[in-house]
Backbone of each chain as ProteinMPNN parsed JSONL, in Angstrom:
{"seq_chain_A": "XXXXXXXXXXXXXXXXXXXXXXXXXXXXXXXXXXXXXXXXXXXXXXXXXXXXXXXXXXXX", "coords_chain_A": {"N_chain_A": [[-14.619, 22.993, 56.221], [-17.454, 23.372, 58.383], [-18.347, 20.807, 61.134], [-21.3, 20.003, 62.619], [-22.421, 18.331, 65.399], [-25.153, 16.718, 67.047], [-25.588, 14.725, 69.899], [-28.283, 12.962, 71.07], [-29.662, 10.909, 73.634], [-28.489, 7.353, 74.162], [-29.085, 4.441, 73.999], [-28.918, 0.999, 74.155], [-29.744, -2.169, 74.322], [-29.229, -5.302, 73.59], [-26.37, -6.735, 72.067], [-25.575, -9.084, 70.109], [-22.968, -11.459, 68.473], [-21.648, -12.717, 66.508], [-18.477, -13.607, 65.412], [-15.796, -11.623, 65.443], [-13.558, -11.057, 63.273], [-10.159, -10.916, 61.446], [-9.025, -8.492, 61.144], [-11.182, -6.726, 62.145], [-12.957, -4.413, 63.864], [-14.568, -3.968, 66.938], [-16.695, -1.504, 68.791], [-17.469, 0.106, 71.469], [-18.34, 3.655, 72.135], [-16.549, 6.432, 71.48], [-15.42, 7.731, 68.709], [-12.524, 9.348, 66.655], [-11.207, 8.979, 63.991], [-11.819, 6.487, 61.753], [-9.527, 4.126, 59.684], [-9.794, 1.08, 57.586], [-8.135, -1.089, 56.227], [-8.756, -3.961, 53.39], [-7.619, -6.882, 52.055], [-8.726, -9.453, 49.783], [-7.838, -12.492, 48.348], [-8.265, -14.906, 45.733], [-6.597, -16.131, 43.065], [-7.401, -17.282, 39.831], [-5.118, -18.905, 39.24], [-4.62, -19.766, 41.965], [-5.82, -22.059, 41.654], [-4.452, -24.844, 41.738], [-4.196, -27.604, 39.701], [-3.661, -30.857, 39.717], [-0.456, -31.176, 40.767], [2.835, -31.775, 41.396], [3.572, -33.61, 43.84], [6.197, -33.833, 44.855], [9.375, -32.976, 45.936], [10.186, -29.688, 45.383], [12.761, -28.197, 43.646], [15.501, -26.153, 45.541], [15.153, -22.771, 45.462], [17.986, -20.823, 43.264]], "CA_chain_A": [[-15.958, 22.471, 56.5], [-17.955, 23.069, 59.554], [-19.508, 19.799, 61.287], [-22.012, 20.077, 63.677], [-23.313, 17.047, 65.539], [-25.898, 16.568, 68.423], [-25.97, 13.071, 70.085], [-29.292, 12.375, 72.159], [-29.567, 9.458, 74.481], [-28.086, 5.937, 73.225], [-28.697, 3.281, 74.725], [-28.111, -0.963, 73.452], [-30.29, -2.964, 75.074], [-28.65, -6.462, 73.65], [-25.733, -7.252, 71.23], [-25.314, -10.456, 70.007], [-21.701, -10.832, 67.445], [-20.668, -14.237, 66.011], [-17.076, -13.52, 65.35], [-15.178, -10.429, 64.855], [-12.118, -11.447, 62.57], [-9.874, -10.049, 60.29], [-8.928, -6.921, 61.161], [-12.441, -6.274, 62.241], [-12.911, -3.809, 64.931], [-16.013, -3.629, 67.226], [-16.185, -0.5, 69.24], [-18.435, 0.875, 72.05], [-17.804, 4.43, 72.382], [-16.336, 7.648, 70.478], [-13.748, 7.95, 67.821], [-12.34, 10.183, 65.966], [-11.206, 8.569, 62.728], [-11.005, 4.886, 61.517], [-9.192, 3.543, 58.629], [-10.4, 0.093, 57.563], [-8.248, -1.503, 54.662], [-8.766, -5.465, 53.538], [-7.282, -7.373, 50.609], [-8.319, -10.904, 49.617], [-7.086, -12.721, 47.103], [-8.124, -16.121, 45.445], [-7.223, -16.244, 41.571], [-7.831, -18.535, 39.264], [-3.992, -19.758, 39.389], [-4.428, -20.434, 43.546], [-6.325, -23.265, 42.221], [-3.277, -25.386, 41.015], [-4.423, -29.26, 39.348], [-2.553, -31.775, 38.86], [0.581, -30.442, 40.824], [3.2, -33.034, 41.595], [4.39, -33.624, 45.881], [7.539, -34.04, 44.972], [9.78, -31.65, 46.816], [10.206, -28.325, 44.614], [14.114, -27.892, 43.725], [15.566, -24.93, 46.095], [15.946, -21.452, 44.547], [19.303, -20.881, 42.94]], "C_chain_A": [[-16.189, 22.455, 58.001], [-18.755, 21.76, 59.919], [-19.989, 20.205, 62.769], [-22.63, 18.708, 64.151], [-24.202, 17.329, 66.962], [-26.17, 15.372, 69.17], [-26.417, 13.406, 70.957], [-29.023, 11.326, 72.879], [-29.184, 8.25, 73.747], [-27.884, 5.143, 74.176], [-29.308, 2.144, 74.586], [-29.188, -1.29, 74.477], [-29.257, -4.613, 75.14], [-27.959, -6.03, 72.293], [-25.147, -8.497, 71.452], [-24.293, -10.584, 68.817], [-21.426, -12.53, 67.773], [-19.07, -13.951, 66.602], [-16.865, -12.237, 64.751], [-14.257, -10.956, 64.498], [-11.543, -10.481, 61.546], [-9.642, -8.581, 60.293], [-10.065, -5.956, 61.582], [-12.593, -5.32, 63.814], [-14.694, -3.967, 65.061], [-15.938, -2.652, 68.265], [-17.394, 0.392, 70.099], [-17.844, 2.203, 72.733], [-17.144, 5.906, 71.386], [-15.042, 7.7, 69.875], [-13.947, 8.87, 67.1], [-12.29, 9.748, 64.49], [-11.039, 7.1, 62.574], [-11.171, 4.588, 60.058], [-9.363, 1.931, 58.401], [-9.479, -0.181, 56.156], [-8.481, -3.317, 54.735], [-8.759, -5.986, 51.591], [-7.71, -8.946, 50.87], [-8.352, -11.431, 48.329], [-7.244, -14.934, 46.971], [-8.231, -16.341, 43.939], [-6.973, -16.978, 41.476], [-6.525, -19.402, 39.367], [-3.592, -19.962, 40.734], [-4.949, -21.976, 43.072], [-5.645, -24.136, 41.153], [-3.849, -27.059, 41.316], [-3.177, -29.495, 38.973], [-1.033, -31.542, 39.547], [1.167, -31.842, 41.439], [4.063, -32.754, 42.988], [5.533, -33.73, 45.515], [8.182, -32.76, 45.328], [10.037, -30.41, 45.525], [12.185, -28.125, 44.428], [14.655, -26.548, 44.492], [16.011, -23.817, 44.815], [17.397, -21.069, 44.366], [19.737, -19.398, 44.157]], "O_chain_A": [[-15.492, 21.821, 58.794], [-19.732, 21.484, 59.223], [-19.329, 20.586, 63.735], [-23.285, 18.027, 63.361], [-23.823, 18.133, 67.813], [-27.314, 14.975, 68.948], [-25.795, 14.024, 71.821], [-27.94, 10.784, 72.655], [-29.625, 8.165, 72.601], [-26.952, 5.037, 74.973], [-30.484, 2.201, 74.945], [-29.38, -0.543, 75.436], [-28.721, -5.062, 76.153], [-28.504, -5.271, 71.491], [-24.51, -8.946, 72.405], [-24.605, -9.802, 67.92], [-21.15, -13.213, 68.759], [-18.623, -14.037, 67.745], [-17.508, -11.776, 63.807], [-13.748, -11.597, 65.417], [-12.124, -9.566, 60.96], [-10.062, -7.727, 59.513], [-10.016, -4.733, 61.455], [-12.207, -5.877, 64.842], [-15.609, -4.043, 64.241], [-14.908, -2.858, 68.907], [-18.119, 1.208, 69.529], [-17.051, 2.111, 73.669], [-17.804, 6.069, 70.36], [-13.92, 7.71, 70.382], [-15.043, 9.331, 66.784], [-13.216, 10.086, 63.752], [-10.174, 6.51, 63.222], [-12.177, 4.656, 59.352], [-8.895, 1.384, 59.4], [-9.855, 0.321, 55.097], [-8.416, -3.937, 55.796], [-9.375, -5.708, 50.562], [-7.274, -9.617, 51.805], [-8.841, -10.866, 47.351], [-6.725, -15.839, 47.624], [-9.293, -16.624, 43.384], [-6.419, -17.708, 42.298], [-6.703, -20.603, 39.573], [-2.425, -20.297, 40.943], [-4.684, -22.966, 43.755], [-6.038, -24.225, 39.99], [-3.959, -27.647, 42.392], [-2.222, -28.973, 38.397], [-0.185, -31.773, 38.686], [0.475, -32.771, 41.857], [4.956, -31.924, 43.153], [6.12, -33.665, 46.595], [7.684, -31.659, 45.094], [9.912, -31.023, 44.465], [12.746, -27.869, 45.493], [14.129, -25.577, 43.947], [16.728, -23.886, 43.816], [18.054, -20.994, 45.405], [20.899, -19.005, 44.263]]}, "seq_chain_B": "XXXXXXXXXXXXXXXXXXXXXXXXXXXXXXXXXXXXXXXXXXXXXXXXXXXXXXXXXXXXXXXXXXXXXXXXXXXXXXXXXXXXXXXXXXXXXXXXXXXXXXXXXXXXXXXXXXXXXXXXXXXXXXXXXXXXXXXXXXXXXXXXXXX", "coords_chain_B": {"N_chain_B": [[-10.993, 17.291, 74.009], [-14.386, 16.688, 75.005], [-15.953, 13.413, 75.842], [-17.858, 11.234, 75.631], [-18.788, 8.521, 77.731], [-18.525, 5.021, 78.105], [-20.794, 2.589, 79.174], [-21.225, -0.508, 80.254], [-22.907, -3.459, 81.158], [-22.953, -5.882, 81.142], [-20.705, -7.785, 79.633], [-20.049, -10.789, 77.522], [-17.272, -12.779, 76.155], [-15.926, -15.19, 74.201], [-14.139, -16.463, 73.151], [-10.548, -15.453, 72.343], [-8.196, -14.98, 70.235], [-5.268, -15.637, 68.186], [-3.952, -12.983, 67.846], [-5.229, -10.526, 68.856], [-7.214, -8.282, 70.626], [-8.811, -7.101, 73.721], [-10.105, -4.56, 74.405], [-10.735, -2.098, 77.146], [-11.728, 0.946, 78.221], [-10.15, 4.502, 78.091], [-8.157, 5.136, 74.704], [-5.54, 6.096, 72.631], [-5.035, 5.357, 70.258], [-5.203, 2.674, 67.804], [-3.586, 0.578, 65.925], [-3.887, -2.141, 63.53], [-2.571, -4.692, 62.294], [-3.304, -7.67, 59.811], [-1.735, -10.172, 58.472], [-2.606, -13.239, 56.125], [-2.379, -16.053, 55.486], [-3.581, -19.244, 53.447], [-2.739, -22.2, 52.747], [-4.566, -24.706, 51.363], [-4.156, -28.426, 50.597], [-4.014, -31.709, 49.771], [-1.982, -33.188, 51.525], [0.375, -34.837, 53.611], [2.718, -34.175, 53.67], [5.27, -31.701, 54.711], [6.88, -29.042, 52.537], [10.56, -29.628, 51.722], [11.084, -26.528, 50.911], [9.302, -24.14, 50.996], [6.403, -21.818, 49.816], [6.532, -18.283, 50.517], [5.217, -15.397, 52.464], [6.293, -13.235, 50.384], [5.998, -14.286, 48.01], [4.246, -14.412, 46.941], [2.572, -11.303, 45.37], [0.082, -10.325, 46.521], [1.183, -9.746, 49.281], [2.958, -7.924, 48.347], [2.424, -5.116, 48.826], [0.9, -2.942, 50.376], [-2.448, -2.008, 50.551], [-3.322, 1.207, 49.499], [-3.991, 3.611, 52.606], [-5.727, 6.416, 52.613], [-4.355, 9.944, 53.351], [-5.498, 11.641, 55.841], [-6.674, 14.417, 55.247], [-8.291, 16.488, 55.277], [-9.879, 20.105, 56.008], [-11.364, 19.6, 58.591], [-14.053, 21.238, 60.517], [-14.69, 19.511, 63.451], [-17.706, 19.839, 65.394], [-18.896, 18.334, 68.404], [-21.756, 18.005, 70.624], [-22.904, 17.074, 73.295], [-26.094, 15.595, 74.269], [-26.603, 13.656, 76.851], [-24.084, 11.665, 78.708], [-23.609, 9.364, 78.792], [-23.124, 6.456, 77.13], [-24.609, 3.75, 77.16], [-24.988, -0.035, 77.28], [-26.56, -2.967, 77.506], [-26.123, -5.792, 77.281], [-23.524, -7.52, 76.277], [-22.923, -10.154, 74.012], [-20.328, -12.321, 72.656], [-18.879, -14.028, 70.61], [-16.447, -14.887, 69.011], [-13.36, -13.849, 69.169], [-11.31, -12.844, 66.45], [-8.159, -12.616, 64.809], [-6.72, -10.464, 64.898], [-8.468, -8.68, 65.418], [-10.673, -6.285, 66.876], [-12.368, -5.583, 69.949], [-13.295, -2.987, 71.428], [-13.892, -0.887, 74.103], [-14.834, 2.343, 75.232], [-13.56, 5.089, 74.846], [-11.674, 6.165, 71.712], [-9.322, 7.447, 69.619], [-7.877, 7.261, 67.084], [-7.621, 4.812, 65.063], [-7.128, 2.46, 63.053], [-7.155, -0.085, 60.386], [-5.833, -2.847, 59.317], [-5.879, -5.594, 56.515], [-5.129, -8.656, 55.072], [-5.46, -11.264, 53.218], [-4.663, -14.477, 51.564], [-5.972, -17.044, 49.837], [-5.069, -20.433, 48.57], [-5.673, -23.263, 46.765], [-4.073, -26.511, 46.569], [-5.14, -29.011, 43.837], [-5.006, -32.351, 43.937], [-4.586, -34.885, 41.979], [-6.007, -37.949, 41.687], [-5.904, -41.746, 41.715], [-7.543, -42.255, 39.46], [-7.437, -40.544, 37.917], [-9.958, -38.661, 38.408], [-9.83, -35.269, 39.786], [-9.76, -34.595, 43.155], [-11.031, -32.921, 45.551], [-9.191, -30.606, 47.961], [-9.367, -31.738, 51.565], [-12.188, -30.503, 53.494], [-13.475, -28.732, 51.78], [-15.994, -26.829, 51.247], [-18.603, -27.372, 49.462], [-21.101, -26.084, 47.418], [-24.103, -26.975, 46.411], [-26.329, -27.178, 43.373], [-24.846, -24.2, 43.251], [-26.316, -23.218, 45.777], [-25.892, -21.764, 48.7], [-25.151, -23.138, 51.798], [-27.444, -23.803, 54.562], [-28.066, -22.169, 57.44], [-28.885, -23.962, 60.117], [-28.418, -23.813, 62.464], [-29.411, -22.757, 65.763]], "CA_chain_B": [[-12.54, 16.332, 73.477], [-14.955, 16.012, 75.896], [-16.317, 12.361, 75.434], [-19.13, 10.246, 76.267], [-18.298, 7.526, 78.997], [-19.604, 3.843, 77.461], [-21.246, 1.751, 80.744], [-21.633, -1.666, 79.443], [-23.701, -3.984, 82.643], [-22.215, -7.523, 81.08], [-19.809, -8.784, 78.774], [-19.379, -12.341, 77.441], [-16.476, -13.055, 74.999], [-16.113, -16.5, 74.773], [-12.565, -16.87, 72.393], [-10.484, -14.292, 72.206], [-6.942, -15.201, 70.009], [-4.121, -14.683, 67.21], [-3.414, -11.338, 68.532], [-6.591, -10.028, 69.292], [-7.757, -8.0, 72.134], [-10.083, -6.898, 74.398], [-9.501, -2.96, 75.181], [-11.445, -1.573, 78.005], [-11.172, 1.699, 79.076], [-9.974, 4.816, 76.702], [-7.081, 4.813, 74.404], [-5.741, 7.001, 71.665], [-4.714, 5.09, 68.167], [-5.217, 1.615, 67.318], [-3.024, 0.227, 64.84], [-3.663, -3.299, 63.94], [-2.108, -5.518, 60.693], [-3.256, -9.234, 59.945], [-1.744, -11.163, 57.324], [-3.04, -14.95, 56.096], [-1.289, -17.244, 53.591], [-4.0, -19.903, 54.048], [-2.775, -22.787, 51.687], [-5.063, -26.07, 51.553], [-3.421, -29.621, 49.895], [-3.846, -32.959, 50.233], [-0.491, -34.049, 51.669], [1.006, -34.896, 54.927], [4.259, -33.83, 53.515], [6.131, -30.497, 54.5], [8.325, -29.529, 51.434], [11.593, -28.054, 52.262], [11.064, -25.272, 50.094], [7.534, -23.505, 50.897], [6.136, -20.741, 49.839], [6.588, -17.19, 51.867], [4.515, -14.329, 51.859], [6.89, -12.198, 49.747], [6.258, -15.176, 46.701], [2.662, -13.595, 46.47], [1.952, -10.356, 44.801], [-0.666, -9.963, 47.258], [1.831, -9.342, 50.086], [4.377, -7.202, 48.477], [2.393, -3.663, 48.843], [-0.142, -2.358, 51.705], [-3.428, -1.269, 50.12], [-2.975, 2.178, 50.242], [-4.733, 4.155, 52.909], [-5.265, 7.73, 52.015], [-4.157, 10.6, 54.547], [-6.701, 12.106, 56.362], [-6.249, 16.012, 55.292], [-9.516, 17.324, 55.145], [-9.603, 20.287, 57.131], [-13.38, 19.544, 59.022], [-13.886, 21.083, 62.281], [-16.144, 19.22, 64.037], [-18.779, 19.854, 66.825], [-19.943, 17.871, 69.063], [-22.659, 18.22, 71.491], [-23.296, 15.525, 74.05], [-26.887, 15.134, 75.683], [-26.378, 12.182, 77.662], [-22.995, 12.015, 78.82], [-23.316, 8.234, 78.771], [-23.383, 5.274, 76.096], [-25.216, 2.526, 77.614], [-24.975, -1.169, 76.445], [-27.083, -3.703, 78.6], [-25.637, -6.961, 77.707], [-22.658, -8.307, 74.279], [-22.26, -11.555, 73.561], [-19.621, -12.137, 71.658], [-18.324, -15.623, 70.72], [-15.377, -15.425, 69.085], [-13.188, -12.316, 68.322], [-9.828, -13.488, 65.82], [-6.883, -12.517, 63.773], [-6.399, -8.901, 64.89], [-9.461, -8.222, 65.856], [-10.013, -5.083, 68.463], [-13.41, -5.323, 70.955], [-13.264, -1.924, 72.244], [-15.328, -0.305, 74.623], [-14.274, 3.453, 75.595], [-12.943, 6.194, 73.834], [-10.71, 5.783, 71.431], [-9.194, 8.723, 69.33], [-7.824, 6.688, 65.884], [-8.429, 3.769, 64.386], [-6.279, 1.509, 61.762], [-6.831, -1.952, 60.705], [-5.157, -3.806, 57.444], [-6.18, -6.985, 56.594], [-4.699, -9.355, 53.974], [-5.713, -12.976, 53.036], [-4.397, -15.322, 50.284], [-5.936, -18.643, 49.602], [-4.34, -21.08, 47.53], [-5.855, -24.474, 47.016], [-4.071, -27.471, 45.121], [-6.222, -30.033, 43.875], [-4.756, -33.06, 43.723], [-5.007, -36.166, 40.76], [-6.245, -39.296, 42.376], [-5.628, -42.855, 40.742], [-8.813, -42.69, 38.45], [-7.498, -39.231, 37.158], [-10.577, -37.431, 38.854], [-9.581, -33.918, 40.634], [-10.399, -34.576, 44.662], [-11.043, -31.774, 46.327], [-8.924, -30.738, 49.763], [-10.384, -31.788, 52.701], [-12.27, -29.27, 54.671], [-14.2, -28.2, 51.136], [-17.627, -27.272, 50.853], [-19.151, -27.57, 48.252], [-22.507, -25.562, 47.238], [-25.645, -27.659, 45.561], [-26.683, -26.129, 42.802], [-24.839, -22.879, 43.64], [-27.441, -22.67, 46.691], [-25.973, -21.624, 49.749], [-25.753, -24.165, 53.192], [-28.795, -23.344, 55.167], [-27.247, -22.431, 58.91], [-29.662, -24.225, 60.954], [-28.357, -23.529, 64.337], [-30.462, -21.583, 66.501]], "C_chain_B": [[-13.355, 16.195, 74.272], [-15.995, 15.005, 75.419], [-17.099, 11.949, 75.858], [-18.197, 8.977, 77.236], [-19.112, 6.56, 78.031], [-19.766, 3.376, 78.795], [-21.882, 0.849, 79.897], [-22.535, -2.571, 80.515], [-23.128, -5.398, 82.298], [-21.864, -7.601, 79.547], [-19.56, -9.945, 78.396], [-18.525, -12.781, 76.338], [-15.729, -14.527, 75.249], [-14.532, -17.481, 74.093], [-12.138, -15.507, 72.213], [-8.909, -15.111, 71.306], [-6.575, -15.0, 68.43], [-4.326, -12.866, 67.493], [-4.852, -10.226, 68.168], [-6.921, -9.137, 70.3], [-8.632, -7.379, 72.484], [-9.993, -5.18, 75.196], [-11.085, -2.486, 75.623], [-11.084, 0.099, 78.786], [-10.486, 2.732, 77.574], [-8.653, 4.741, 76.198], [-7.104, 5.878, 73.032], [-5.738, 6.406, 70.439], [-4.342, 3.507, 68.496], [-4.408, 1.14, 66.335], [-2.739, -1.438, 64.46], [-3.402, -3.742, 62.278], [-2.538, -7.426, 61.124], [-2.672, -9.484, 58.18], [-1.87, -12.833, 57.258], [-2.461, -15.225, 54.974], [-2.172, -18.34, 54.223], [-3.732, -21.138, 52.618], [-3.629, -24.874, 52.264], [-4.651, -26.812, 50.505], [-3.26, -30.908, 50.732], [-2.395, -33.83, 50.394], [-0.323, -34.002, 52.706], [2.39, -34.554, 54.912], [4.634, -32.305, 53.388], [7.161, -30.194, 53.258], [8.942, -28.85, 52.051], [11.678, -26.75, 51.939], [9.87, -25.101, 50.001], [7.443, -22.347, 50.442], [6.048, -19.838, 50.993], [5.656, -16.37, 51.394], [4.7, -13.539, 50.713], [6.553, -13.286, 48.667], [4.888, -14.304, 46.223], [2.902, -12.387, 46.305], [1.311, -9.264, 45.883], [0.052, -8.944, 48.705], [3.007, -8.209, 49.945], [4.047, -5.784, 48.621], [0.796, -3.849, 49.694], [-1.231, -1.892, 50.186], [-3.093, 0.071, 50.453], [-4.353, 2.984, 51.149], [-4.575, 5.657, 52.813], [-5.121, 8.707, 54.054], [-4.943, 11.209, 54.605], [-6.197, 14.055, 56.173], [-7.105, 17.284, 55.257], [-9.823, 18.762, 55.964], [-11.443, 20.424, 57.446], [-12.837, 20.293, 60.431], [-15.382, 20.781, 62.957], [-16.726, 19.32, 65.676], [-19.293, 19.22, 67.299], [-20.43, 18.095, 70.165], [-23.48, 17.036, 72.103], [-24.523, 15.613, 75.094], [-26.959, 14.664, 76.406], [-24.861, 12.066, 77.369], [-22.651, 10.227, 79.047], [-23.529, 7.228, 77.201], [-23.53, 3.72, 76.842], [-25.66, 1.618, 77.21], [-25.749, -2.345, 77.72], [-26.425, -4.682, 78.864], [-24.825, -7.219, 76.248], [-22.464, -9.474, 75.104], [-21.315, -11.752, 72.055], [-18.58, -13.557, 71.581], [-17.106, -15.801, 70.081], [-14.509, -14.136, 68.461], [-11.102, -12.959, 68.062], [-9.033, -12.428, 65.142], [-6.61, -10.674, 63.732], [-7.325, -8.68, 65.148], [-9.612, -7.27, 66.92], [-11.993, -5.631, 68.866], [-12.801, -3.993, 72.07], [-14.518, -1.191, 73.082], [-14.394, 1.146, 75.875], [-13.904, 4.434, 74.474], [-11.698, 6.152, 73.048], [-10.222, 6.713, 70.216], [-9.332, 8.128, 67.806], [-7.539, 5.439, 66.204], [-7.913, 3.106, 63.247], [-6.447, 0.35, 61.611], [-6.35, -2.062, 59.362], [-5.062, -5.061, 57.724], [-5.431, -7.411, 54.935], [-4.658, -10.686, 53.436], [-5.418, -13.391, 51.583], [-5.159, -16.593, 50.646], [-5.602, -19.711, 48.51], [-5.001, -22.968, 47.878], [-5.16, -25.577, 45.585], [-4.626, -28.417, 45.595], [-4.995, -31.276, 43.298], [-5.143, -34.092, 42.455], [-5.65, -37.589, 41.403], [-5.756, -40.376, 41.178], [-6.537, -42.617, 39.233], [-8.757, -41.555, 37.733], [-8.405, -38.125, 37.362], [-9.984, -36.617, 39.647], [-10.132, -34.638, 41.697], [-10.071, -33.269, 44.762], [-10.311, -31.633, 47.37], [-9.894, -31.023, 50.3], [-11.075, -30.299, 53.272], [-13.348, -28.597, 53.341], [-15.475, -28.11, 51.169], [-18.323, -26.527, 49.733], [-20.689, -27.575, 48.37], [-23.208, -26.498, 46.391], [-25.899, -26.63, 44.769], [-26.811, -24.522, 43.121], [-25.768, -22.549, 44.71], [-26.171, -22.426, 47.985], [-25.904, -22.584, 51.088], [-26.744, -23.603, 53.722], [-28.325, -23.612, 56.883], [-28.615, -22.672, 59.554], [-29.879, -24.445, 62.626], [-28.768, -22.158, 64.921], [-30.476, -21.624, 68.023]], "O_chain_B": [[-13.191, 15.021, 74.605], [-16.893, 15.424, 74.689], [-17.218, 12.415, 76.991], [-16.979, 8.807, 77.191], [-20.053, 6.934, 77.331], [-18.919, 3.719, 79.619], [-22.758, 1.095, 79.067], [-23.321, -1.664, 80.786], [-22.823, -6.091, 83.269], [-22.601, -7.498, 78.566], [-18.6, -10.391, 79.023], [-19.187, -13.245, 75.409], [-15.116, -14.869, 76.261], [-14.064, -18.581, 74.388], [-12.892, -14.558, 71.996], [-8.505, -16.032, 72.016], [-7.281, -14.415, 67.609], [-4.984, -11.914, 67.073], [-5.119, -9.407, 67.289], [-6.729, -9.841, 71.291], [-9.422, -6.97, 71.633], [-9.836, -4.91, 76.387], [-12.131, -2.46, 74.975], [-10.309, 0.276, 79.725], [-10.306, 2.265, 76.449], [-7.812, 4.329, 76.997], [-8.104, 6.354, 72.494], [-6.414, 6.895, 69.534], [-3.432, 3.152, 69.246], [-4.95, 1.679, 65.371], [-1.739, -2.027, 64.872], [-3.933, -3.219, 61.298], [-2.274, -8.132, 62.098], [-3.114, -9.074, 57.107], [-1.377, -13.585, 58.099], [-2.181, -14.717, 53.888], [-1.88, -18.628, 55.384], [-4.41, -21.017, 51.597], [-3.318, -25.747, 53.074], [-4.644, -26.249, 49.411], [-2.703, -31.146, 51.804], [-1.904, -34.73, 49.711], [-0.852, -33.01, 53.21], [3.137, -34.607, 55.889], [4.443, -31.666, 52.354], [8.102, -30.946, 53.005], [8.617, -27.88, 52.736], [12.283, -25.918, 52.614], [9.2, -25.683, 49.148], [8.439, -21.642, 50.605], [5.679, -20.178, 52.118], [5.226, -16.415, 50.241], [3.756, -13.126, 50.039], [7.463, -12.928, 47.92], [4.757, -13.671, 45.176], [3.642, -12.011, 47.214], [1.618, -8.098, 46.133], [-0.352, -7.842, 49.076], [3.719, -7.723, 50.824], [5.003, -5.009, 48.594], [-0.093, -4.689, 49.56], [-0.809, -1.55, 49.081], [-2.602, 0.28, 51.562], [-5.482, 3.034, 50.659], [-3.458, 6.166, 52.911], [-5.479, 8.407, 55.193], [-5.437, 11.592, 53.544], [-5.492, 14.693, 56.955], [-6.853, 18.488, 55.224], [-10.163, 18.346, 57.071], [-12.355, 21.012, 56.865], [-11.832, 20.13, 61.123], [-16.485, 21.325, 63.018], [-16.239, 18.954, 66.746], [-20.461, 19.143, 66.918], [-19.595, 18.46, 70.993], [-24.36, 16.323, 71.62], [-24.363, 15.684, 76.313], [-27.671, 15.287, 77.193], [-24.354, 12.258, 76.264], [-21.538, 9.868, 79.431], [-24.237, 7.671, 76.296], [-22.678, 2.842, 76.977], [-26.745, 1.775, 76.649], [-25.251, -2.356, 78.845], [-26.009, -4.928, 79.996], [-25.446, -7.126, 75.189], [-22.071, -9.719, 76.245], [-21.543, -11.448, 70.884], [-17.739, -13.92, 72.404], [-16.493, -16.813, 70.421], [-14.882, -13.519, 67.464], [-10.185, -13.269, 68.822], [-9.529, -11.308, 65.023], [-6.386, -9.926, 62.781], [-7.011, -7.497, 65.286], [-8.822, -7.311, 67.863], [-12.72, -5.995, 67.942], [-12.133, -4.064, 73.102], [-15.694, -1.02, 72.76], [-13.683, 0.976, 76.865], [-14.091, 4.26, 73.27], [-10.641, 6.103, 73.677], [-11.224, 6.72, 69.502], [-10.386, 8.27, 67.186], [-7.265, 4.995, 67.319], [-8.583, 3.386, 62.254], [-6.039, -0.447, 62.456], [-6.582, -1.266, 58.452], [-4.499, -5.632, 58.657], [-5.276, -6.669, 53.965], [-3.534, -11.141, 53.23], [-5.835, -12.783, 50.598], [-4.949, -17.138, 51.73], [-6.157, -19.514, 47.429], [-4.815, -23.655, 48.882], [-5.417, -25.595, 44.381], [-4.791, -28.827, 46.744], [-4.235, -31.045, 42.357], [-6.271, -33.886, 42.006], [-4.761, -38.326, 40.976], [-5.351, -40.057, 40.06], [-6.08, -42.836, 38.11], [-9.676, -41.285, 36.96], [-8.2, -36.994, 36.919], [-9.397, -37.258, 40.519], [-11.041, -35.401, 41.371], [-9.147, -32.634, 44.253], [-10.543, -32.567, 48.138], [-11.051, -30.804, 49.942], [-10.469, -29.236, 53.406], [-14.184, -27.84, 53.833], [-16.179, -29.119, 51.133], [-18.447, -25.357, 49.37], [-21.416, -28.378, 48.954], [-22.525, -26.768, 45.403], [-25.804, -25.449, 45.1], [-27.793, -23.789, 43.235], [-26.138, -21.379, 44.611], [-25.422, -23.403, 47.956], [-27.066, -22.769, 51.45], [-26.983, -22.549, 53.132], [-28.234, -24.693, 57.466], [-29.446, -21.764, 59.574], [-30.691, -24.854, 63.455], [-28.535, -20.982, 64.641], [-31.183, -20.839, 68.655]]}, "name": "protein", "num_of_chains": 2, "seq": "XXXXXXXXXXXXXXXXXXXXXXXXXXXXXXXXXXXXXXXXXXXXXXXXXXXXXXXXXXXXXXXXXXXXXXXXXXXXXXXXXXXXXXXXXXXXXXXXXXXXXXXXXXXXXXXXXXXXXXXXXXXXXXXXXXXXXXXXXXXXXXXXXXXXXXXXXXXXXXXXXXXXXXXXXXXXXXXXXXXXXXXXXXXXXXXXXXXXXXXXXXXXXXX"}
């Protein structure tokens, strides 16, 4: 596959950015490739009732 | 490659931390990993025996990212030999986070978050919630009213 690109003039006047977190890239400028992965994870057995403080016996 | 130059005129980053940074200037390959084990519980008590990452599922295999094998060949053609940004504000950049500004060839991030909340029993047998919860109104949304 041929790509052809043409980039005209670019130019930002204002950016305004809460928070970048998380693996989050912000990026003024030219790249070649970016890989982006993101796992999150809250199932239904994170949300543990009833569980008792008492210390946990160590693993054998 | 011949690249565009970025010219930024002001910067304001106002937190920058957990291994975060602030790259200025160009660079070839990024490679950044975050992992979170974020567990909330009403206790002031450490047990001796905590959970590790490796107890979760979540942690024991990378998402996979696929290899880039495509063969493209690409052209580019640069009118303006600049990328001009007037003014970022940027208030808080966390947990691996990149703020780049320049050329930068590749590009990797992997992210990974667990949350685990136990709910405690109180005397009266109702569930409490951890601290720190918030809790939606009829499924609505908070309404961010800072401006």
């Amino acid at each position: 596959m041929e790509f052809n690109i043409t980039n005209g003039e670019l130019c930002v006047g204002q950016i305004e950015v809460r928070i970048v977190a998380s693996s989050s890239v912000f990026q003024i400028g030219d790249v070649q490739t970016i890989q982006l992965s993101s796992a999150f994870d809250t199932p239904p057995e994170a949300l543990i009732v009833g569980t008792s403080f008492l210390p946990l016996a160590p693993k054998g | 490659m011949f690249s565009r130059i970025s010219k930024v005129d002001r910067i304001n980053i106002q937190i920058a931390l957990y291994s975060s940074f602030i790259q200025i200037g160009d660079c070839q390959f990024i490679d950044s990993e975050n992992d979170v084990l974020a567990i909330q519980r009403r206790s002031d008590v450490m047990h001796i025996q905590e959970k590790d990452f490796k107890d979760y599922p979540l942690f024991q295999s990378y998402p996979p990212l696929l290899p880039i094998v495509e063969p493209v060949v690409m052209n580019t053609n640069h009118l303006q030999p600049f990328i001009s940004v007037g003014a970022i504000k940027i208030s808080a950049v966390s947990a691996s986070s990149v703020v780049g500004i320049g050329k930068t060839d590749h590009i990797r991030m992997r992210n990974r978050v667990m949350h685990v909340r136990y709910i405690s029993k109180n005397k009266t047998g109702v569930n409490t919630l951890p601290e720190g919860t918030i809790q939606f109104q009829n499924g609505v949304l908070p309404v961010d009213n800072e401006k």
